[in-house]
C-alpha positions in Angstrom: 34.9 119.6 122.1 35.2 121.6 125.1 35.6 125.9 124.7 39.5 125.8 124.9 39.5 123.6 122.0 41.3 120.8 123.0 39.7 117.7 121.7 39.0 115.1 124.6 37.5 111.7 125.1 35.3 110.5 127.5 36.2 107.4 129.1 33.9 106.6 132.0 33.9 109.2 134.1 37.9 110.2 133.4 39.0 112.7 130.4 41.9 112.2 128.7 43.8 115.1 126.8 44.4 112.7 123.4 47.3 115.8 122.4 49.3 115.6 125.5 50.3 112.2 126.3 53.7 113.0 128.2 54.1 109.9 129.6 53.9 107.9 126.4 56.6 110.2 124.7 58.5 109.9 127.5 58.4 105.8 127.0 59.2 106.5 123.3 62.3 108.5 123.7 63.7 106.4 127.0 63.4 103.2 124.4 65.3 104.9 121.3 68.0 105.7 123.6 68.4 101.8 124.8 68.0 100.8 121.5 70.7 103.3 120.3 73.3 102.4 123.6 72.9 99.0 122.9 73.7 99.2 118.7 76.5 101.2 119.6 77.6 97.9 122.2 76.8 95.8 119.4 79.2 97.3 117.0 82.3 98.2 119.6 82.1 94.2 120.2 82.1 93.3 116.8 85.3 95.7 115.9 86.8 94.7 118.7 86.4 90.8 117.6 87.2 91.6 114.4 90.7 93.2 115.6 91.3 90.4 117.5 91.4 87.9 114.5 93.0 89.6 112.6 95.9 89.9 114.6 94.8 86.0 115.7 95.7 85.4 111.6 98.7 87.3 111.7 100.4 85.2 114.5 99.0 82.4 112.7 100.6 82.9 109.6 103.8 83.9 111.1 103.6 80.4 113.3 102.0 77.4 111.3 103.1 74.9 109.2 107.0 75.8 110.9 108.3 72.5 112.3 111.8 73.8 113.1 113.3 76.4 113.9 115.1 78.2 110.4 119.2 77.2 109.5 119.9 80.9 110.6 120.2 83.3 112.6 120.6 86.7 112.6 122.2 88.9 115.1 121.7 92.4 114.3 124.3 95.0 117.0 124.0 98.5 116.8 126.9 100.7 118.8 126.6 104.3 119.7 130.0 105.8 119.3 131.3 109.0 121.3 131.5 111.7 118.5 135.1 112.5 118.8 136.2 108.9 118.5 133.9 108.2 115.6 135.9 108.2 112.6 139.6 106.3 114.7 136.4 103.4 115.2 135.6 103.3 111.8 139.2 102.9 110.8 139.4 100.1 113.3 136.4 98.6 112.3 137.9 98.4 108.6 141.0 97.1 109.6 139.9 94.3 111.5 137.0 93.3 109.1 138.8 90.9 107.2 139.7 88.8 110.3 136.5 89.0 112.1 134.9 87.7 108.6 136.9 84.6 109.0 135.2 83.3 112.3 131.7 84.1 110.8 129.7 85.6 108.0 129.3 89.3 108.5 126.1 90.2 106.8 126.1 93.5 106.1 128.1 96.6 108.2 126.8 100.3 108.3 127.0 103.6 109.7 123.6 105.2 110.6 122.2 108.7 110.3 119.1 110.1 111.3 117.3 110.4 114.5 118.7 107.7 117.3 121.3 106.6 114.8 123.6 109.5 114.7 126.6 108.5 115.5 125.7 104.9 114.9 127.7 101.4 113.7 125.2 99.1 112.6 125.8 95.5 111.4 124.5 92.3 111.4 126.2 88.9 111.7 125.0 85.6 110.2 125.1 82.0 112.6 124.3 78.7 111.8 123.5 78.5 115.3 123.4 79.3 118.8 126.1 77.6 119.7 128.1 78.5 117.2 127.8 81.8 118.0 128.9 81.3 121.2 132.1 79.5 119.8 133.0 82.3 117.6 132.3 85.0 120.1 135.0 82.8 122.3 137.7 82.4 119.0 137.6 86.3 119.2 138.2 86.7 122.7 141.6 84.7 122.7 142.6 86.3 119.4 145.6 88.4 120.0 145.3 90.9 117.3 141.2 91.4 117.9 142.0 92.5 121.6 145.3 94.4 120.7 143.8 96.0 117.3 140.5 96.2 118.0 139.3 95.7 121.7 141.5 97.5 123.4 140.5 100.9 120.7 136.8 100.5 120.6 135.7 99.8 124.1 136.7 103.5 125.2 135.2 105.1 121.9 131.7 103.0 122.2 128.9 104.7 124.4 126.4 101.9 124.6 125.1 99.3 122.2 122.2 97.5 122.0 121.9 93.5 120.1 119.1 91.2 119.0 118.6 87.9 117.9 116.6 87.8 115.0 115.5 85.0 112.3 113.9 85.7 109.0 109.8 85.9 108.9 108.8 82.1 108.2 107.7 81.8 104.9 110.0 84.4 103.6 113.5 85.0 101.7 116.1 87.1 101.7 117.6 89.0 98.8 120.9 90.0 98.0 120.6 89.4 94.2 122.9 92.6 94.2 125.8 91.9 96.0 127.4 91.2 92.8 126.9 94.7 91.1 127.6 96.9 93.7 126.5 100.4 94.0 128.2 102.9 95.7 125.1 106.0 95.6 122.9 102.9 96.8 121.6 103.2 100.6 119.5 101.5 103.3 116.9 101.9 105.5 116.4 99.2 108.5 112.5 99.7 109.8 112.0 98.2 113.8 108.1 98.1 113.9 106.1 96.7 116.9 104.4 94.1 116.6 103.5 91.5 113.8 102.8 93.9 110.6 101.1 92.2 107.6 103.9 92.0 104.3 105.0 95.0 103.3 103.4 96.3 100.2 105.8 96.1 97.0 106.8 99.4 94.9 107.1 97.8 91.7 110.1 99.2 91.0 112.8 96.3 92.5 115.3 99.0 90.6 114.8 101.4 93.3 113.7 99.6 96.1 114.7 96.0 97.1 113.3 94.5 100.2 116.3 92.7 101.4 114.7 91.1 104.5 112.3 90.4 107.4 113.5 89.4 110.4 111.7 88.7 113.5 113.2 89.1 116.7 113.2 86.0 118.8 115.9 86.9 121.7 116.3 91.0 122.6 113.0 93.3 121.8 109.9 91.4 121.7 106.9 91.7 119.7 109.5 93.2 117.0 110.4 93.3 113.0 112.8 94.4 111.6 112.8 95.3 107.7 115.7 95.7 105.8 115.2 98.3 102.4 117.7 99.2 100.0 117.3 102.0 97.6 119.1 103.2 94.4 120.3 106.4 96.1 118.5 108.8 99.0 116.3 110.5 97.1 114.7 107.6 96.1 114.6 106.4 99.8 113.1 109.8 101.0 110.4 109.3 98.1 109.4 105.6 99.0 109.4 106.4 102.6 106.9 109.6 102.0 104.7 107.6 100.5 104.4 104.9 102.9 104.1 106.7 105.8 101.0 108.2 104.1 99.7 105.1 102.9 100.2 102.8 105.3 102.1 104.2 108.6 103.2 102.0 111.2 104.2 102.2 114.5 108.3 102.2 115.4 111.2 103.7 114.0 113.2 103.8 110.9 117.2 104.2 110.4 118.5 105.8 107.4 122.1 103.7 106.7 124.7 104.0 104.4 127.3 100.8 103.4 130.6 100.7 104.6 133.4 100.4 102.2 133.9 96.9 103.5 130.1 96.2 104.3 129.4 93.0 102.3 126.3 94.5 101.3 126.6 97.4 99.2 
């Protein structure tokens, strides 16, 4: 023991100060911090695989075990209509609804409120095909009345509109159980989300809320579904949608619609 009381040990001729071993310490903490750095690698890597498979199952179940391509397809156009010329469009879309339903199946026909869709015409037509799309988009252009009733009123009034080709999500159905019992107070909401999102949870209340569809864009916006809701009446709409933007919130946009008196879906 020497007088400062420090305890020391002899080795050979060299004392070493057995409390104050910086250099060890120094080892001690250096290592921690690799060891620390490289857990934190360890875990980024395995979030970032696990990410990756997930959305590697996702494409999967949206692309196996489809030989074909489905019986339909879906073209869903949206038109932007100058505000002053909004309600003479409507009239025209009304009164030529009956003769553009005899070249091909008009799903569904709405006018669209909130956010983007002010001032909005939303429908969505039903094709067995390509081709026959393209054959009935011809019909319509040597039809007299469509280009003297029709044509010749909306292309002034219509801003811009946007289409996509869309087919249903594989594996899934679409429902329109309700078509038969109509409901006037009943209203829609069509969802565009990026990217594949896994199946919509259900509400358990198909009173309220009916999923009517999932459609995937194949032709237009890629990497896009769309989801068509219908609800018993708005409040119910704004209530469902509250919840699931807390619960399970997803990115892209949502359109609140309301039927046409002549939609097919109502």
């Amino acid at each position: 023991m020497i007088k400062d009381g420090t305890p020391r040990e002899v080795t050979g001729d060299r004392f070493v100060f057995l409390g104050k071993s910086r250099p060890l310490k120094c080892i001690i903490i250096l290592l921690s911090v690799i060891i620390f750095v490289l857990l934190i690698a360890v875990i980024v890597i395995g979030v970032q695989k696990y990410s990756s498979s997930e959305k590697q199952k996702v494409r999967i179940n949206y692309s196996n075990d489809v030989d074909s391509p489905p019986s339909k397809i879906y073209e869903l156009r949206m038109y932007r209509i100058h505000v002053k010329d909004y309600k003479p469009t409507m009239q025209a879309f009304k009164n030529i609804s009956e003769l553009r339903s005899s070249f091909s199946k008009v799903f569904g026909f709405w006018t669209g409120e909130i956010g983007t869709s002010i001032n909005q015409l939303v429908h969505i037509a039903e094709y067995d095909s390509l081709s026959q799309r393209r054959t009935v988009r011809t019909n319509l252009g040597r039809n007299d009345t469509w280009n003297t009733e029709f044509v010749s009123k909306f292309l002034p009034a219509v801003h811009d509109w946007t289409n996509a080709l869309m087919t249903t999500v594989p594996h899934t159905q679409i429902n329109t159980n309700f078509v038969n019992d109509p409901d006037r107070k009943a209203v829609y909401k069509l969802e565009i989300l990026k990217g594949f999102a896994a199946a919509p949870p259900a509400s358990g209340d198909d009173t309220k809320e009916i999923l009517v569809g999932r459609f995937l864009s194949v032709l237009g916006p890629t990497n896009t579904e769309y989801r068509l809701w219908r609800y018993a009446n708005i409040d119910d709409l704004f209530e469902f949608s509250w919840k699931k933007s807390l619960a399970n919130p997803q990115d892209g946009t949502s359109m609140l619609l309301y039927p046409t008196e002549f939609s097919r879906l109502a």
